[in-house]
C-alpha angles and dihedrals in degrees: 000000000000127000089206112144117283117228107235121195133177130201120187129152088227099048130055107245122293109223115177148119121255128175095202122040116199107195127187091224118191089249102032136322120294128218123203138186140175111318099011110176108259114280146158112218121202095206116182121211109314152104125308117202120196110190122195131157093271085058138274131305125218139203151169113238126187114200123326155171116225135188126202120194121167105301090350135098120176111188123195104191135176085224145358130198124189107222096225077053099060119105100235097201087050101049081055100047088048083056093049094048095048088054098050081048085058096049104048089046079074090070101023112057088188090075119084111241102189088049092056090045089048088052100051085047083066100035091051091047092052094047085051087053109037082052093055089059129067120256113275 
């Protein structure tokens, strides 16, 4: 198996298109994270919100994905994603304050049933995963 460079490509409606080589693809796949190198069998990957990891000799890229359909084809992997976020883009402080608001939402679902209380669990699930990896990249 060759550990040739691996054509990465990322597609998002929010972000102009991300073009570059990595040895080593982390995906958030929907049952558990995939990892793919040079010549991975072919495959399409249904991957839910998450981080994507490109590795490569000058270090690793991060970035926050929402969900996405990705293809994998011998040293290729095309992602079509709702968003991308590169981690050295996100807003730190607001990644933070996003994490404080959705658990105040959480307690205080506790006393007001009209609040929805998966929906603020599913928010501080995002809002935790952008401050990790906003604090894996360097400050922009």
């Amino acid at each position: 198996m060759s550990k040739g460079p691996i054509s990465v490509q990322i597609y998002a409606p929010n972000q102009p298109v991300i073009q570059t080589d990595a040895l080593f693809v982390r995906l958030p796949g929907r049952s558990g994270d995939i990892g793919v190198e040079a010549n991975h069998t072919a495959s399409l990957v249904e991957c839910h919100f998450g981080e994507v990891c490109l590795q490569n000799s000058n270090g690793d890229s991060y970035y926050y994905m929402g969900d996405a359909i990705a293809t994998i084809e011998n040293d290729t992997v095309v992602i079509i994603a709702s968003l991308v976020e590169p981690g050295e883009s996100i807003d730190r402080k607001r990644a933070e304050a996003a994490r404080e608001r959705a658990i105040d939402r959480i307690r205080l679902s506790k006393r007001d049933s009209s609040i929805d209380t998966a929906r603020a669990q599913a928010a501080l699930r995002r809002a935790e995963l952008r401050v990790s990896i906003a604090h894996k990249c360097p400050l922009s």
